[in-house]
C-alpha positions in Angstrom: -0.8 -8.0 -17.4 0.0 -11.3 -15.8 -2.8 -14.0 -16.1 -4.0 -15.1 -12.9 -2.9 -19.0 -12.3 -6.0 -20.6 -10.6 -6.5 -24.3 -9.5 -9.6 -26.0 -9.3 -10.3 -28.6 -6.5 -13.4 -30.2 -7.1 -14.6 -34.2 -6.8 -17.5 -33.5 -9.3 -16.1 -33.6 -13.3 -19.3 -32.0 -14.2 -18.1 -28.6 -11.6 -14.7 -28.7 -12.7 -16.1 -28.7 -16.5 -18.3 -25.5 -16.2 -15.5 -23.8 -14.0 -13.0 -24.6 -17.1 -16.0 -22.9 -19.2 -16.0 -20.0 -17.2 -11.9 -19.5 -16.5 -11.4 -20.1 -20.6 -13.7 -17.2 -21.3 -12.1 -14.6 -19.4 -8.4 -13.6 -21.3 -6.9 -12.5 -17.4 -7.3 -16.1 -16.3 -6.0 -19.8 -16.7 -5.8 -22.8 -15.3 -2.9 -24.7 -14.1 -4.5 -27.6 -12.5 -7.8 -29.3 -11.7 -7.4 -31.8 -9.0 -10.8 -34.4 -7.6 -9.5 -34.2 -4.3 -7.8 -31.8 -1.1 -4.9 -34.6 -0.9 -3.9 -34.4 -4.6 -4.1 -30.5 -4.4 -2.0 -30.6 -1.1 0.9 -32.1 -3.2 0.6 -30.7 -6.6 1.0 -26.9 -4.7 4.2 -28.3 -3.5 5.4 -27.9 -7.5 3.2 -25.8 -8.9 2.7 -21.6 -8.6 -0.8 -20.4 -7.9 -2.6 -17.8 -7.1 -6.3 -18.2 -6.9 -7.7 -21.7 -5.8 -11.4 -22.8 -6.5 -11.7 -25.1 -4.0 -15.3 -27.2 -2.7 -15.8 -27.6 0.2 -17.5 -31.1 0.6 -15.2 -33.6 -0.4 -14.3 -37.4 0.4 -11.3 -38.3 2.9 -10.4 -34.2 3.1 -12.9 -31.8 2.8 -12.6 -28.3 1.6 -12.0 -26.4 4.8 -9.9 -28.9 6.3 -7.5 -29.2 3.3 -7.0 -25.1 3.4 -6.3 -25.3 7.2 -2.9 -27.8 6.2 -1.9 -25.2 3.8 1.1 -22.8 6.1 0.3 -20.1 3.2 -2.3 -21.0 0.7 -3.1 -18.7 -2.2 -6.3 -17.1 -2.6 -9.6 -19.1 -2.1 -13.0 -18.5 -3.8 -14.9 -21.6 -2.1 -17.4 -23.5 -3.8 -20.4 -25.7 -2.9 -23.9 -26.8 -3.4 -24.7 -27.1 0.4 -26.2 -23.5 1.8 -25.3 -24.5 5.4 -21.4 -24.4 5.1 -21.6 -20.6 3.8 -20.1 -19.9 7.3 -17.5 -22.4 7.6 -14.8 -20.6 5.5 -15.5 -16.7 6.9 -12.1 -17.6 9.5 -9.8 -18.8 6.9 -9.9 -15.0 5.3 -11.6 -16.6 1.6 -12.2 -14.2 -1.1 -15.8 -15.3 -1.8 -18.2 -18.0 -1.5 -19.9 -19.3 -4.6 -23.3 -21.5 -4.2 -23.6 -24.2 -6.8 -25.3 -24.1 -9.7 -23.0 -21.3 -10.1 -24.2 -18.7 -12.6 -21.3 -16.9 -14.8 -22.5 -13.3 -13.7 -21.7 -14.3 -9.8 -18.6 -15.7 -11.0 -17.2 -12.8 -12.2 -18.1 -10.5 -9.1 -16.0 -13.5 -7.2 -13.5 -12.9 -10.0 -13.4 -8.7 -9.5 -13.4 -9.0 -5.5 -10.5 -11.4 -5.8 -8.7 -8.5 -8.2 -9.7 -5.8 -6.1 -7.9 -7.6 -3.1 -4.9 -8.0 -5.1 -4.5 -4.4 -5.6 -5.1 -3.9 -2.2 -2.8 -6.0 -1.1 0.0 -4.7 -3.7 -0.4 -1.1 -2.8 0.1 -1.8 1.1 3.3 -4.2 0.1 4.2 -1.5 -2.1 4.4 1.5 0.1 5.7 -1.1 3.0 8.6 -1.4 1.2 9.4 2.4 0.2 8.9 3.5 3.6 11.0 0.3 4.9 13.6 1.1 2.1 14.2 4.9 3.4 17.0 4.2 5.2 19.3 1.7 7.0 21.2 1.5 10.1 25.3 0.3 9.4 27.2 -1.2 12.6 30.3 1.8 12.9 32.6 1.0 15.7 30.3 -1.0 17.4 27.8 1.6 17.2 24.9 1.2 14.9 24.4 4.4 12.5 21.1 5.6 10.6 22.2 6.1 7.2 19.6 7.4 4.5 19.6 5.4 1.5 19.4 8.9 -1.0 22.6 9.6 0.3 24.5 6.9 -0.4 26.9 7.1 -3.7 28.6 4.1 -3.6 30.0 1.3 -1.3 34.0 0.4 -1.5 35.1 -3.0 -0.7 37.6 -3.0 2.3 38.0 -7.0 2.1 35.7 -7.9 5.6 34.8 -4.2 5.7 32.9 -1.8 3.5 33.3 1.7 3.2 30.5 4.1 2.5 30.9 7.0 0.4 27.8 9.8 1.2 26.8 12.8 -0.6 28.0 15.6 2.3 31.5 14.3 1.6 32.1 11.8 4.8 32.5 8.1 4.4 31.8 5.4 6.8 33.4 2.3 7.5 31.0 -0.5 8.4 31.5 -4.2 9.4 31.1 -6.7 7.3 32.2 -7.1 3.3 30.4 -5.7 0.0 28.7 -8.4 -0.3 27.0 -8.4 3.1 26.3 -4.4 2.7 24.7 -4.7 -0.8 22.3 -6.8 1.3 20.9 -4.5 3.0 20.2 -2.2 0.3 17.4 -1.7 -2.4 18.6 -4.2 -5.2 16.5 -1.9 -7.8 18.5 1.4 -6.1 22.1 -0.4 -6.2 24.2 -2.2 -8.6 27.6 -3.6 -8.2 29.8 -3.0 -11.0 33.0 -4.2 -9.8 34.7 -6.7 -7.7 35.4 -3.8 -5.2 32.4 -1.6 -6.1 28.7 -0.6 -6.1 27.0 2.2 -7.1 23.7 4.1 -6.6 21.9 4.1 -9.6 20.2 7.8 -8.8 23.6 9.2 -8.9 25.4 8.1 -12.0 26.3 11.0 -14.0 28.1 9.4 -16.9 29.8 6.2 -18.2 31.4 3.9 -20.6 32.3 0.6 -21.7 35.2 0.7 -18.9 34.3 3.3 -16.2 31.2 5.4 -14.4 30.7 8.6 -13.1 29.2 9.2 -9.9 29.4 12.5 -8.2 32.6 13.6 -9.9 34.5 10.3 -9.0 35.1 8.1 -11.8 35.1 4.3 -10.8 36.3 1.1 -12.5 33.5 -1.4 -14.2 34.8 -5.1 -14.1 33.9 -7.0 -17.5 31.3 -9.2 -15.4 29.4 -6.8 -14.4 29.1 -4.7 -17.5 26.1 -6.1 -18.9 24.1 -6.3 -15.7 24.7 -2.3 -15.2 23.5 -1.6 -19.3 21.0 -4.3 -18.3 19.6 -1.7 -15.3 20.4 1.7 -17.6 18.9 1.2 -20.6 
């Protein structure tokens, strides 16, 4: 399991300290950063990957709230302070918790497990997003845009600033634009290309070799390029 990057944003050492304490004990969790202010934060998240931000709220020159509110996407928030009366001033900005200082280790980690449980929320609706987005694809035939089911696709033949579409019942399409351009509409973990000219569906190889693959009977060429990316994606 990946470790959960977290950044703490605090202008009080002695807060940062026992949220170091807390992060270090727990294996899921580490720290990237610590920052003593909202304007240092602002510019280390332009370099640096995070996912969960500890982040108090009252702060000299940029306080807590107003330093998530210049964020376009910031990651995660649990917000921390020692001030009861700003509990309410973070419920718009969609936080994961809100910790009162002193903060205790057991209400830190029910912050910690309702930040987790959000994640998993939030990858199983992205998850089945994407399967039901990935289902099929409409190709631009003669000026006439086609619904095309991704199953049914075996593989796509270069036709220089066309591509041809080879399906399971037999029929091909021709659709505008190159192999390059088609390949981007499809499922990178369903389709591979293989070849200068081709590029398979990975549910429908039957067989192959160091120079050639087998899908649905037809044999097809596999350019010396490609060849480890395809052993790379079989196994």
């Amino acid at each position: 399991m990946s470790k959960i990057r977290c950044l703490i944003v605090d202008d009080e050492p002695p807060a940062i300290e026992l949220l170091e304490q807390y992060i270090g004990m727990i294996d899921h969790l580490e720290i990237v950063a610590t920052s003593h202010s909202g304007v240092k934060a602002f510019d280390l998240l332009k370099d640096t990957n995070v996912d969960l931000m500890f982040v108090d709220i009252r702060m000299p020159v940029l306080n807590g709230i107003d330093f998530i509110k210049t964020l376009k996407n910031p990651p995660a928030v649990i917000l921390t302070t020692a001030y009861r009366e700003y509990a309410l001033d973070g419920y718009d900005l969609d936080i994961v918790d809100y910790l009162l200082k002193p903060i205790s280790f057991d209400r830190f980690l029910k912050a910690i497990d309702r930040y987790r449980n959000r994640a998993k929320e939030s990858k199983t609706v992205t998850e089945a997003k994407s399967i039901k987005e990935i289902e099929h694809v409409f190709f631009n035939v003669n000026r006439t845009h086609h619904k095309v089911l991704l199953a049914n696709i075996l593989y796509v033949e270069s036709l220089k600033d066309y591509s041809r579409i080879h399906l399971k019942d037999a029929k091909a399409i021709v659709v505008k634009g190159n192999i390059g351009t088609t390949l981007k509409h499809l499922d990178s973990n369903q389709f591979l290309r293989i070849h200068r000219s081709y590029a398979i569906s990975l549910k429908h190889v039957q067989s192959y070799n160091q120079s050639e693959i087998e899908i649905n009977g037809t044999k097809l060429p596999i350019g010396n390029s490609y060849r480890k990316g395809l052993e790379g994606k079989m196994g």
